[in-house]
C-alpha positions as CSV (number, residue, x, y, z in Angstrom):
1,X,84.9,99.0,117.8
2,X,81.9,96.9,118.7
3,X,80.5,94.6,116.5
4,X,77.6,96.9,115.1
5,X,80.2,99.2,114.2
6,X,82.5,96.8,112.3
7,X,80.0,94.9,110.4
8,X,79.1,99.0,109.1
9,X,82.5,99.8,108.5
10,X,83.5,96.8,106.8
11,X,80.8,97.1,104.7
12,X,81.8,100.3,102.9
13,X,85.4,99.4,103.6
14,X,88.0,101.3,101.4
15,X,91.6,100.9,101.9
16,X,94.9,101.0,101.1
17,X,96.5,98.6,98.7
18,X,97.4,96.0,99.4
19,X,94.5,95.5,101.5
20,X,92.2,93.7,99.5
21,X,88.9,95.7,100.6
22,X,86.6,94.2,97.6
23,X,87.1,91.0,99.1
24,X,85.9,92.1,102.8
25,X,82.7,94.0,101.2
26,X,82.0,91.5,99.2
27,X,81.9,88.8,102.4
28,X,78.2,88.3,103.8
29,X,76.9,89.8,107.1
30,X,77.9,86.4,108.9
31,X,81.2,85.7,107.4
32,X,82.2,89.4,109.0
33,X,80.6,88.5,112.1
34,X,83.4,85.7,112.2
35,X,85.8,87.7,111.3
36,X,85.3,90.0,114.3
37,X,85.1,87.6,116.5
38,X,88.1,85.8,115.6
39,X,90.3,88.6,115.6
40,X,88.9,90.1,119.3
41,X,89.7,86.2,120.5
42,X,93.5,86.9,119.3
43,X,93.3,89.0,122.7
44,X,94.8,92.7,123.6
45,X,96.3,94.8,119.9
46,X,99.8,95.0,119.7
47,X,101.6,98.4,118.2
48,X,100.2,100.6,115.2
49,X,100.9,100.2,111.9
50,X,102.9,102.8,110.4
51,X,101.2,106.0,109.5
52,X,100.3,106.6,105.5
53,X,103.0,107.5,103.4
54,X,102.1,109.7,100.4
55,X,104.2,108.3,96.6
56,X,107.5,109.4,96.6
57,X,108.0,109.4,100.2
58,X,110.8,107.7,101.4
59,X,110.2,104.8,103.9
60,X,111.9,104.0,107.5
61,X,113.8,100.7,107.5
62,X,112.0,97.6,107.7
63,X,109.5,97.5,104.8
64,X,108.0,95.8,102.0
65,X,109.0,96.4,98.6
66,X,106.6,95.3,96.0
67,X,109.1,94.3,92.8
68,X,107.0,93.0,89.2
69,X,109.8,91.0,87.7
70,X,111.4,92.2,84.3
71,X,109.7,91.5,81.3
72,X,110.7,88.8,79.2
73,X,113.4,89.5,76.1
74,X,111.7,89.8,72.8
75,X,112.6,87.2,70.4
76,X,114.2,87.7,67.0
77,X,112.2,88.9,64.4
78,X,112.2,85.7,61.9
79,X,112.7,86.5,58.0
């Protein structure tokens, strides 16, 4: 992608959780401009990510489980 095309794209970006994509539209023209150009100065890509997985697919080892901690006990009702 040249730079035209991402500052378009990441414009109207929409991904994924947990890819926060608010946070990328919501950047102005020149902070994505900076963005590009740092990550083309990281050099060549390395491998794909993983395709999409719809819910309630199972997963192929190594990955990512996103865990909310149990709620807390309720306390005794007083009286």
């Amino acid at each position: 992608m040249d730079e035209a095309e991402w500052l378009r794209y990441t414009a109207t970006l929409h991904a994924r959780p947990p890819m926060p994509d608010f946070n990328v539209r919501a950047m102005s023209e020149s902070d994505r401009r900076a963005l590009y150009r740092f990550i083309r100065a990281l050099g060549p890509a390395g491998e794909p990510a993983p395709a999409y997985l719809p819910p309630g697919t199972e997963a192929p080892l190594p990955y990512v489980k996103w865990m909310l901690p149990a709620p807390p006990a309720a306390a005794p009702a007083a009286g």
